[in-house]
Structures are given as C-alpha cells and as structure tokens.
C-alpha atoms as one frame of an Amber mdcrd trajectory, in Angstrom:
protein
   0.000   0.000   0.000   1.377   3.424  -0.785   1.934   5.053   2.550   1.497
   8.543   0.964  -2.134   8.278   0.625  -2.971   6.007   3.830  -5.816   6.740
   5.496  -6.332   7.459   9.105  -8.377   4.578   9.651  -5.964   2.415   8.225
  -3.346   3.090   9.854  -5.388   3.261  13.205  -5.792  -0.482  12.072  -2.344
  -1.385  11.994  -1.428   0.011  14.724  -3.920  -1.594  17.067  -2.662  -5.248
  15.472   0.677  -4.190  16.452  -0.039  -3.302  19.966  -2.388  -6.748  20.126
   1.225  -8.452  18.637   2.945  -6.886  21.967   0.315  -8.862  24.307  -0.812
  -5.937  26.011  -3.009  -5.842  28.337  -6.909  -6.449  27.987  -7.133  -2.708
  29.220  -4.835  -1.327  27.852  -5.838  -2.298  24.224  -8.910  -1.364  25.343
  -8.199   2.217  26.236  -6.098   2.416  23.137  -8.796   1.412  21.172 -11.237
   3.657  22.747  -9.044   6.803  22.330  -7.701   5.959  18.842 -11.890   5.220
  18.111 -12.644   9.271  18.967  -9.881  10.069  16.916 -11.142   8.886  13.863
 -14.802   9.938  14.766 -13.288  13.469  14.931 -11.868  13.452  11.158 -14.690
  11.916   9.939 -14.087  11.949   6.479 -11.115   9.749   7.290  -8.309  12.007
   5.803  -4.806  10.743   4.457  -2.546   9.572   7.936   0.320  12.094   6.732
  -2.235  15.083   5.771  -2.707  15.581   9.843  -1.306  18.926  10.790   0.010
  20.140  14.652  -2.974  22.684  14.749  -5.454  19.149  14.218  -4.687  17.289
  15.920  -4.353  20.024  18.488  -8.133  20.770  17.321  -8.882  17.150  18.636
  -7.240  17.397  22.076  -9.120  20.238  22.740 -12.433  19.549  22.146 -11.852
  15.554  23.154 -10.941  16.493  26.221 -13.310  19.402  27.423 -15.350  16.967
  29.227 -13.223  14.353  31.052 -10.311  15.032  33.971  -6.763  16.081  33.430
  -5.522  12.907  33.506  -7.931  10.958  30.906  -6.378  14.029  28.670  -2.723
  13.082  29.605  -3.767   9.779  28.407  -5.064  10.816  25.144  -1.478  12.321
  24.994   0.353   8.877  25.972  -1.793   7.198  23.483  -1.369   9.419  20.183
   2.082   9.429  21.052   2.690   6.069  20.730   0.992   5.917  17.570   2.900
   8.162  16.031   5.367   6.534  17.331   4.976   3.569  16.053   3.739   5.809
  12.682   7.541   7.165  12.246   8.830   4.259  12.431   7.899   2.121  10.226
  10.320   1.162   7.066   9.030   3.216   5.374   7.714   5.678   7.557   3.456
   6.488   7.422   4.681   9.929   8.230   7.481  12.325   8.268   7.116  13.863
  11.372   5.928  12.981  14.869   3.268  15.518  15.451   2.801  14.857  19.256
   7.079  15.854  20.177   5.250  19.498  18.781   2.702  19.345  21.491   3.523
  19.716  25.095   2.428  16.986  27.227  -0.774  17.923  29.506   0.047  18.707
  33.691  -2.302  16.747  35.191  -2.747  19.893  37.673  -3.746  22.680  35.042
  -4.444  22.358  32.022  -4.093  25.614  29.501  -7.195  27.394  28.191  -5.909
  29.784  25.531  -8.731  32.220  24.671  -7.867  34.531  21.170  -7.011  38.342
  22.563  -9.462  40.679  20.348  -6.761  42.116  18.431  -6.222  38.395  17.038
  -9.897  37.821  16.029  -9.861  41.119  14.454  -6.747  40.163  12.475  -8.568
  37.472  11.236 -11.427  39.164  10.272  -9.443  41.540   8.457  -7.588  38.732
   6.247 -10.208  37.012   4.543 -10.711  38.895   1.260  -6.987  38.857   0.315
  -4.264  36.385  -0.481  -0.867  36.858   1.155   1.483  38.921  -1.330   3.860
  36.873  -3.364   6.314  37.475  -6.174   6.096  36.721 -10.368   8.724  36.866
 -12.614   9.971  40.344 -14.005   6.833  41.648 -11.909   5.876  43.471  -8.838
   4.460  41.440  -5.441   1.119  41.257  -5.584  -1.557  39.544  -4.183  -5.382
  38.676  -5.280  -8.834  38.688  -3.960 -10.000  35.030  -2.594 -13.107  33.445
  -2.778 -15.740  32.972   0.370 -14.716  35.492   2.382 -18.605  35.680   3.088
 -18.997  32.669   4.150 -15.639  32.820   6.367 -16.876  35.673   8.131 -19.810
  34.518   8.931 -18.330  30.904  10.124 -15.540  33.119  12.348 -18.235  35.327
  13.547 -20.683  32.417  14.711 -17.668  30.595  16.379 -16.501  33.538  18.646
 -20.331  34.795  19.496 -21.765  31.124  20.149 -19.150  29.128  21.761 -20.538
  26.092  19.993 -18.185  23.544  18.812 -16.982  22.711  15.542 -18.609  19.615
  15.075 -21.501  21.234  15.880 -21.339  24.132  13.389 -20.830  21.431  10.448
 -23.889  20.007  11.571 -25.770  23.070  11.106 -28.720  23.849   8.648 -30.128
  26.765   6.949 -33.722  25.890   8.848 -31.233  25.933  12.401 -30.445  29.275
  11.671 -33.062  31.488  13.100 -32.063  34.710  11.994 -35.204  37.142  12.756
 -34.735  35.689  16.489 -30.794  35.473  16.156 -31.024  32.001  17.523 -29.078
  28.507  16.178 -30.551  25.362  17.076 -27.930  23.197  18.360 -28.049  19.142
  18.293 -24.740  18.708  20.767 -22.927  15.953  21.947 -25.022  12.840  23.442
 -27.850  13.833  21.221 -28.779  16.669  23.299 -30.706  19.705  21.669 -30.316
  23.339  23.240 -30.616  26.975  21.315 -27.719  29.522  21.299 -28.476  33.156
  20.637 -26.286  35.249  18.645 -25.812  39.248  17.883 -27.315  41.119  15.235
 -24.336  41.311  13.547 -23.295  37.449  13.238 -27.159  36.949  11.465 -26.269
  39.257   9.657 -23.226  38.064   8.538 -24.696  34.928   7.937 -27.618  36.886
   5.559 -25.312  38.048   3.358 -23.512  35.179   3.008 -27.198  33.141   2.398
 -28.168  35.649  -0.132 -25.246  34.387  -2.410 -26.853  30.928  -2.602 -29.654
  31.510  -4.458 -30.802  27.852  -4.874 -29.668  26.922  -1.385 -32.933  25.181
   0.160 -33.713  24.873   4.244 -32.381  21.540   4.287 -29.023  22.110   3.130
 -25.974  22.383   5.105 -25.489  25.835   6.738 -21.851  26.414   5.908 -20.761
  24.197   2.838 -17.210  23.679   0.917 -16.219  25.071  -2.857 -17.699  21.710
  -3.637 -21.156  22.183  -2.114 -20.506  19.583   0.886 -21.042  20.248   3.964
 -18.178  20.616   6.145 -16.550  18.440   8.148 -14.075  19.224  11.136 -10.555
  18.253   9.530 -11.585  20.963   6.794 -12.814  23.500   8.975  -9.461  23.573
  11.170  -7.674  24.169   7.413 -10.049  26.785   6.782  -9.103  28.261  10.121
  -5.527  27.517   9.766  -5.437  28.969   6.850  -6.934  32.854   7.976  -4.555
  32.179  10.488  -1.710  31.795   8.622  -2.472  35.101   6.686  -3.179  37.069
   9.735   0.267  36.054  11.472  -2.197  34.076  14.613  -0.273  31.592  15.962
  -1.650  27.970  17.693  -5.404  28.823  15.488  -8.549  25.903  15.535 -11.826
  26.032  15.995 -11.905  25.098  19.583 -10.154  28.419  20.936 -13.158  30.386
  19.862 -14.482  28.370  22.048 -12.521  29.340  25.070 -12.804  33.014  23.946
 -16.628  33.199  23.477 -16.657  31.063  27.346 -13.959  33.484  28.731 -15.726
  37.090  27.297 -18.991  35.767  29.034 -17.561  35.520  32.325 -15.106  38.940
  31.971 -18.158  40.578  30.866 -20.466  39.046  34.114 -22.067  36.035  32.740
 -23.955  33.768  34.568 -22.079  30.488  35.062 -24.514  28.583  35.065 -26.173
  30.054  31.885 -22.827  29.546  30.403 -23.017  25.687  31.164 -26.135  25.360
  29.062 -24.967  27.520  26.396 -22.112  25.537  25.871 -23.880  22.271  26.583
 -21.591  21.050  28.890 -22.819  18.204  31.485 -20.638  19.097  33.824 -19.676
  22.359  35.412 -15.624  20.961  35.358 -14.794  23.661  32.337 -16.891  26.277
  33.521 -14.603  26.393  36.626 -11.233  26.833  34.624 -13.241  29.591  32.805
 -14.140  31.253  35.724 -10.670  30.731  37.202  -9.275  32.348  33.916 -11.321
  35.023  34.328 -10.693  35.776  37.963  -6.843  36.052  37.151  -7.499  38.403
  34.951 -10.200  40.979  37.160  -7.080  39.895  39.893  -4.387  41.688  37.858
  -6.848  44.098  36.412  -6.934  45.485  39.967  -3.631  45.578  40.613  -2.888
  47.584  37.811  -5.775  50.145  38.520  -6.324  50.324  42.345  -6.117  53.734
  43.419  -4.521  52.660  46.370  -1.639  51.148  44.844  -1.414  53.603  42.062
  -1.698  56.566  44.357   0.601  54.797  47.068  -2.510  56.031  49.577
C-alpha cells in the first residue's frame, strides 16, 4: 500500500494489530482502542494519515478532552504518542514527522485554556478577502482577492459569538439558523438539543452570506465547501488555519473560539450557570477553569488600577 495516501483509519488499524502483537493488556488495548476510536470519529471523512497537521490534531485534544479530567487528557497524549510513534517508524515511515514531540504533554494539575485576545480575532477578520502577497517573474508582489470570504466571516463570527463547537457548526442547517430571532438550534454531543443566541451582527453576517446561494434550500448544510458539501471538522481547522496563517495568529482551531466566546462571558459578568447550558456542557468541570481564567485576569486588572496602589494612599 502506498503510505502517501494512507488513510487514518488504516493506519489506526495497523497500529492496534501491532499493539495486540505486543500482548498488552486487555485494558490497555482497550483504552487504546477507545481513544484511537474518537480520533477517527473526529476526522470523519477519514483524511490521508500524513495530511494531519500540529494545529489538528491540536483541534482534537481540545475539544476531546473538554469533558473528562486532566488525567484521561494526559492519556489521550500517551496514546497518540505512541501511535505516532509507532507511525515514524515504520520502514518506510506512514509519516514524516511525529506531530505529538510538537505538542507539550498535559500537567495533570492545570491544564491551559488559551482564549484569542481581540486584536487576534480582528486580524482574522481583516484577512479574509486577500491572499498573502507573493512574487512573479519580471513583476511586482502582488496579491489577489479570494473566494468565500462571506462565508468565512460569517463561520468566524458564529464561532466567537456562540461558543458552539466545531462539530456542531458542520452540523448546522439553513432551517437551524433562526435569523429574525438570532437564535441557532444546536443538536450537541449525546444527542442533546439546546438553542444559542447570537448578535445582530453574526445573522447578519450569515444573511449576506445566504443571499449568495440563491438555490440553497432549508435543508441544506449551513456552511458548505467550494464543492457544495457540507463541512466536516478536519476541513474547517484548514479553513481556520489557513486565515490564520495570513493574519500572522499563531496555535489557530476552531476550539479556541471556544474558550474566547466562554472566557468574554464571564469577563463581561455572565452567569455560570447560563454559560453551562450555552455551551452544553454536562458538567460544570470547564466552567470552573473559565471562571478561574477570568478571575486572574479581574485579579491583575486590579492591581494595575487600584487607586490605592497607584496613588501609594
């Protein structure tokens, strides 16, 4: 088989036979199979093995692991490092590099919830029309308009106002989208329906984008691809990485506008609890390290504008 176009899934494959080949434990094989089992769930239109990029499986990690302790998230660590691993070195190798020596390992004590700042977003924002500028022969640098900036705008804008997670936006329909009531119906993980409102501006953004689909019908996917697919997560976080890129935003996927729509909500006095059902967490576990964000921030927020301090009173 030519390793250059091996899929995800089959190399998951191989790699479980080789760890059943090392008479592992019961459990452990198990666990491995459990973990590598949400991995391929996650890119779920099973993408070539050596197409994975840092910022996915990144992208995975955090959203995998919003749920579960710090130390079920170490473990998704242990076990994707292994695999690649075993991935590198094979003769001859399924990939080039070993993705997870680019990713620190988790501390089970903390684990780091890196929300965008607003000057990234808008750096974002402001890079979707334009291609980076490049050279041509005997010419001057240039650069040219790109396609979908519409539609990218309107995908950025629902991530950071919503909170809702990737999978979830490629899920979405045109009938979800509520616009005159700025509300998104939602069908979450577990099966579990709730409704997220969003600003004027986001429907709006997502209007202008609709009114370029002229033949687009209620049914259809929300958000779709130059090829009129819906999306799926893998080519979402390329979409992402890719505004990223331009805009010079380091460590970009989906999942941090997750953090930064959680994180504004509490800086801006948010309910927690209102929070948890927004998000559509089960648990109030995240919330917490929101909160605890947050609070670090209002903490050194004071010290830098007590009067008391300031005025050395």
């Amino acid at each position: 088989m030519d390793t250059r176009i091996m899929t995800l899934s089959q190399a998951v494959e191989g790699y479980l036979l080789h760890i059943a080949a090392r008479r592992l434990t019961e459990t452990t094989i198990t666990g491995y199979t459990r973990i590598l089992k949400l991995l391929k769930a996650h890119f779920e239109h099973d993408p070539p093995l050596a197409s994975l990029t840092v910022e996915d499986i990144e992208g995975f990690l955090a959203e995998a692991g919003e749920d579960v302790s710090d130390k079920t998230i170490l473990n998704y660590h242990t076990v994707l490092s292994s695999f690649y691993t075993w991935a590198t070195s094979r003769r001859p190798p399924l990939v080039r590099e070993h993705l997870m020596r680019q990713i620190p390992r988790p501390k089970p004590e903390e684990r780091t919830v890196e929300p965008f700042t607003e000057a990234e977003v808008r750096a974002m924002l402001n890079n979707l029309g334009t291609s980076k500028a490049y050279d041509r022969p005997g010419k001057r640098t240039t650069s040219h308009s790109l396609r979908h900036e519409k539609r990218n705008r309107a995908i950025l804008l629902v991530l950071v106002d919503t909170g809702i997670r990737s999978s979830e936006l490629c899920t979405l329909t045109i009938a979800d989208a509520d616009l005159k009531l700025r509300r998104l119906h939602i069908f979450g993980k577990g099966k579990k329906e709730r409704e997220v409102r969003m600003s004027a501006r986001t429907a709006e953004a997502i209007w202008r984008y609709l009114a370029e689909r002229t033949d687009a019908r209620t049914g259809d996917p929300l958000f779709i691809t130059d090829e009129g697919h819906k999306f799926t997560r893998h080519r979402l976080g390329r979409v992402i990485a890719k505004i990223a890129e331009r805009a010079k935003v380091r460590n970009a996927h989906p999942h941090r506008f997750r953090h930064t729509f959680a994180v504004e909500f509490i800086r801006n006095h948010g309910d927690p609890f209102t929070l948890q059902d927004l998000l559509g967490h089960t648990t109030m576990e995240m919330v917490r390290r929101y909160l605890h964000l947050a609070q670090v921030d209002l903490d050194e927020g004071h010290k830098r504008a007590s009067p008391v301090d300031n005025w050395r009173l």
